[in-house]
N, C-alpha and C positions, 0 to 999 in steps of 0.2 A: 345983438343978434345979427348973423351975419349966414346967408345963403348963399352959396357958389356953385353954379350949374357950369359942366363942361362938356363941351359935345369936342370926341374923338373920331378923328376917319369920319365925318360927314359935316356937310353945313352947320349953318344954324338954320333952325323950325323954330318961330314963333310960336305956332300951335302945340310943338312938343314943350318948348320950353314953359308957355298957359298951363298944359296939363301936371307937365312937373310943379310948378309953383302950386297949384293948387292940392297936390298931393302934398306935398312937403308943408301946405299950411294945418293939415293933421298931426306931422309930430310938433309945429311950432303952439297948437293951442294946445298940445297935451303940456309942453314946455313951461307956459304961460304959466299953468295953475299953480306948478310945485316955485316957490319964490329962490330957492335953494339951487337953482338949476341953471338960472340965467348968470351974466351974458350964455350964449352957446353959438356953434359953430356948426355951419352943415355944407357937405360939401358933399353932390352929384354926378359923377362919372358915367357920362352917356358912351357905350361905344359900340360901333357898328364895325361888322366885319366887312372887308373889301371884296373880298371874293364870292361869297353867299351870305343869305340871309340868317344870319346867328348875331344876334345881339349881347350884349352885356351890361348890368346897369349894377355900380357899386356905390354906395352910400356910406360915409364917414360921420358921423355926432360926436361933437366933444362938448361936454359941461364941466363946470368946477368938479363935480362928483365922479364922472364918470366916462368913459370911450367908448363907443360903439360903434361895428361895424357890419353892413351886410352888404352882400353880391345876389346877384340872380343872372341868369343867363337862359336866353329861348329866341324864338323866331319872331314874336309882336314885339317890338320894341313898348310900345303902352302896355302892355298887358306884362313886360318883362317889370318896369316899372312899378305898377304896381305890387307886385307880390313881395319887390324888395324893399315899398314904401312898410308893407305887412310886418315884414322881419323886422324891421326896426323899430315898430310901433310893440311888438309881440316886446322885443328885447329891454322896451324902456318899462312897460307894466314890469316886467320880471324883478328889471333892476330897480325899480320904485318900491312895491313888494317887500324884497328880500331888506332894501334899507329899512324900511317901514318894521320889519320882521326883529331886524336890528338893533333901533330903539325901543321894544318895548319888552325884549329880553333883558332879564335883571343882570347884572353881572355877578358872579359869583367869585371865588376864589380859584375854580377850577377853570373858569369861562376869562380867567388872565392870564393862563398862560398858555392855550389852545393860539 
C-alpha cells in the first residue's frame, strides 16, 4: 500500500495534508476488505491556481484489478477534496459490483464469444 500526496503551486499544509490522509483512509479500509485488491497505489494531486482562488484535486487508484481515476475542481480546496474522495469511493462500489456481477453469471456458449 503505498499513498502519494502532492501539493502543486502551493506549500506544503500539514493540516491539509491530516485531512487528505484521513480521507483517503476511506478508500484504504474499503481496499482492505476485498483481499484481491491489494498491494494498491494512490496518488493525490493538490493544485492550487496562482492567480485566483480555483482549485483542482485529481486522484489516481491502481489495484491488480483495476485503474481508477477522478478530478474535481472548485474554490474550497477541502470541500474540492472531498467530493473527489466521493467519486472514487462511488467508482470502487461500481467496479466491485460489476466484478461481483461477473462471477456469478454462468457462462454460456453465447457469453464466449461477446
Amino acid at each position: 500500500m503505498e499513498v502519494k500526496i502532492t501539493f502543486e503551486n502551493m506549500g506544503h499544509s500539514a493540516p491539509l495534508e491530516s485531512h487528505t490522509r484521513e480521507k483517503v483512509a476511506k478508500i484504504t479500509d474499503f481496499i482492505a476488505q476485498a483481499e484481491d485488491l491489494t498491494p494498491f497505489h494512490i496518488q493525490v494531486w493538490l493544485k492550487a491556481h496562482k492567480l485566483h482562488a480555483h482549485h483542482r484535486v485529481e486522484i489516481q487508484l491502481k489495484t491488480p484489478r483495476f485503474e481508477l481515476q477522478a478530478h474535481e475542481e472548485g474554490n474550497d480546496l477541502y470541500a474540492v477534496l472531498d467530493m473527489a474522495i466521493d467519486k472514487i469511493v462511488a467508482q470502487l462500489n461500481k467496479a466491485k459490483k460489476k466484478a461481483k456481477d461477473k462471477e456469478k453469471k454462468p457462462e454460456t456458449d453465447k457469453t464466449k464469444f461477446e
